[in-house]
N, C-alpha and C positions, 0 to 999 in steps of 0.2 A: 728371603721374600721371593715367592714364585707370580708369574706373569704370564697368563695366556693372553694374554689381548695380543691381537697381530695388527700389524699395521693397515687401516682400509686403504688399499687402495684405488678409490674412487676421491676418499681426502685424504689425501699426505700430508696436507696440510696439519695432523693430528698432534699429538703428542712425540714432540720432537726432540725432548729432553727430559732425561730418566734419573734420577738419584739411586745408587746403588754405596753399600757400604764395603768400603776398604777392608782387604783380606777376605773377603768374600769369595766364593767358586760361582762365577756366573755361568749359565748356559743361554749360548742364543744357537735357534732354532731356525736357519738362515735356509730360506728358499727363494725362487722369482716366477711371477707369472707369464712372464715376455719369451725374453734371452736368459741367458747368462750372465752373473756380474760377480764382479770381486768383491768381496765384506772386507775389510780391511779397518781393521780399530787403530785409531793413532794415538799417540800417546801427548801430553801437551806440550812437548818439544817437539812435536809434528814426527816421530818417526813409529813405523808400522811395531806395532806390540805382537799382532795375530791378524791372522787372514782365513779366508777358507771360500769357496764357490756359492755360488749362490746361483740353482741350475732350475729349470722348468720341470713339476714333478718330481722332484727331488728333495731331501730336507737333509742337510749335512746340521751336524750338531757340535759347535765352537762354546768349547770349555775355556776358562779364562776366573783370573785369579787376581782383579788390581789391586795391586801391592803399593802403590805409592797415590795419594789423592790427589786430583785434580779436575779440569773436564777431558775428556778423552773424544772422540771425533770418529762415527764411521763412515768412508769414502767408498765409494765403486773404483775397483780397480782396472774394467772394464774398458775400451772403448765402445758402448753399447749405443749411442745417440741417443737414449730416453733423454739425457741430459742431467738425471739424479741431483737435482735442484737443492733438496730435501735429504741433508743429512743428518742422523741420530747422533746427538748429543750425550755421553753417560757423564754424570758430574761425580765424581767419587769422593763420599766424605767419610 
């Protein structure tokens, strides 16, 4: 299943949790409008699976494979002050 929709943000408030299926090669397409922040996917025992930048003008592209189902959690790893309130939820079934 492929997914251009990016996140507005104007409302982040948007879709904040994704269903993807297990064993699957996901690609996320991580950039920022501001600063710089860390992407950082954790895994449901809370530890970092994959990470990658997330810069102004820039589009780094984070390949990813979940292997094991669960909900999994993306963090900024950033000290940036936006406050990133608003973390992407992937539920893997």
């Amino acid at each position: 299943t492929m997914s251009y929709k990016a996140i507005n943000p104007d409302k982040p408030e948007g879709e904040m949790t994704i269903e993807l299926p297990v064993n699957q090669l996901v690609e996320f397409r991580v950039t920022s409008l501001d600063v710089n922040h860390g992407f950082a996917i954790y895994s449901p025992s809370k530890q970092i699976v994959a990470q990658t930048q997330a810069m102004p003008g820039y589009v780094n592209v984070l390949r990813w494979k979940f292997k094991e189902p669960g909900t999994y959690t993306v963090h900024c790893l950033e000290y940036c002050a936006s406050g990133n309130a608003n973390n992407l939820h992937c539920k893997i079934i």
